[in-house]
C-alpha positions as CSV (number, residue, x, y, z in Angstrom):
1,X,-15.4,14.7,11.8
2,X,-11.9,15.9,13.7
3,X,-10.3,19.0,12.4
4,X,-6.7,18.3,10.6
5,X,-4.6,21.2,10.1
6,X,-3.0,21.5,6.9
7,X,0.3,22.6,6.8
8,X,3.1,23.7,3.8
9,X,5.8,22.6,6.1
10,X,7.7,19.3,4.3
11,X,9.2,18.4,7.7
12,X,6.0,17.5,9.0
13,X,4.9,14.2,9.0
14,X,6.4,10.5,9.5
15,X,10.1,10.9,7.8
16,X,10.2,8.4,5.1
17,X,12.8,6.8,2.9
18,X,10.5,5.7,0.4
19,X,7.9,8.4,0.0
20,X,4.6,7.3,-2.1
21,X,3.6,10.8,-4.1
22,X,1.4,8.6,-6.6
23,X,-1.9,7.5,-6.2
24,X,-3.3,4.6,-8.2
25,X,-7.4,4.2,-8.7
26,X,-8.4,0.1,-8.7
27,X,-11.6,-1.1,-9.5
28,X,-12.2,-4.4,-7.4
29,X,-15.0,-6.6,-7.3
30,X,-16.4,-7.5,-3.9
31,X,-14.8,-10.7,-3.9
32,X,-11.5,-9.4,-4.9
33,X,-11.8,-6.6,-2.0
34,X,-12.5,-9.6,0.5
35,X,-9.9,-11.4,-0.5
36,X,-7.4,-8.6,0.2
37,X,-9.3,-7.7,3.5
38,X,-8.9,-11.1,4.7
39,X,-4.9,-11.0,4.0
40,X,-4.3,-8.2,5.6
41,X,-6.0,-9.0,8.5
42,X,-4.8,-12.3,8.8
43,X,-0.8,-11.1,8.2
44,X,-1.8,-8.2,10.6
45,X,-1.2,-5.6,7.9
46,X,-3.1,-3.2,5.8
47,X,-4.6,-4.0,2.2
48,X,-1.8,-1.3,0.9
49,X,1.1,-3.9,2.4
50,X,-0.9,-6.9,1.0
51,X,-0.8,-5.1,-2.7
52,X,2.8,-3.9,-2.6
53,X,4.3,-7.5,-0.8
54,X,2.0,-9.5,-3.7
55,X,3.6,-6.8,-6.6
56,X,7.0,-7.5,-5.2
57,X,6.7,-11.3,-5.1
58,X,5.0,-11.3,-8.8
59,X,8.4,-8.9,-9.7
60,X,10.3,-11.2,-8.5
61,X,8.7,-14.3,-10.5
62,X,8.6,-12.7,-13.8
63,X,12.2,-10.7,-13.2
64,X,14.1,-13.1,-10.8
65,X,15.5,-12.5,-7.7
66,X,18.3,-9.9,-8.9
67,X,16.0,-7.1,-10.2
């Protein structure tokens, strides 16, 4: 396993105008995982982008486009 340096300096890092501090725990059966696997490698993307674009677009349906 590679050695990663910890550091207390906030300017470290990828800058960020949207910074995600909160962690959310899913349980997922295999099937659901798959599914979101298979999206994300199909769009090229990660399962994190496939969760937050499919959040977004259920927003938008239940709130409209305005929200």
């Amino acid at each position: 396993m590679a050695y990663i340096k910890k550091t207390d300096n906030p300017n470290m890092g990828r800058p960020t105008k949207n910074p995600r501090s909160l962690c959310l725990h899913l349980r997922l059966s295999q099937k659901e995982n798959d599914m979101i696997a298979a999206c994300a490698e199909k769009a090229g993307t990660t399962k994190t982008e496939v969760i937050m674009r499919a959040v977004a677009l259920y927003h938008r349906e239940l709130f409209g486009e305005n929200q």
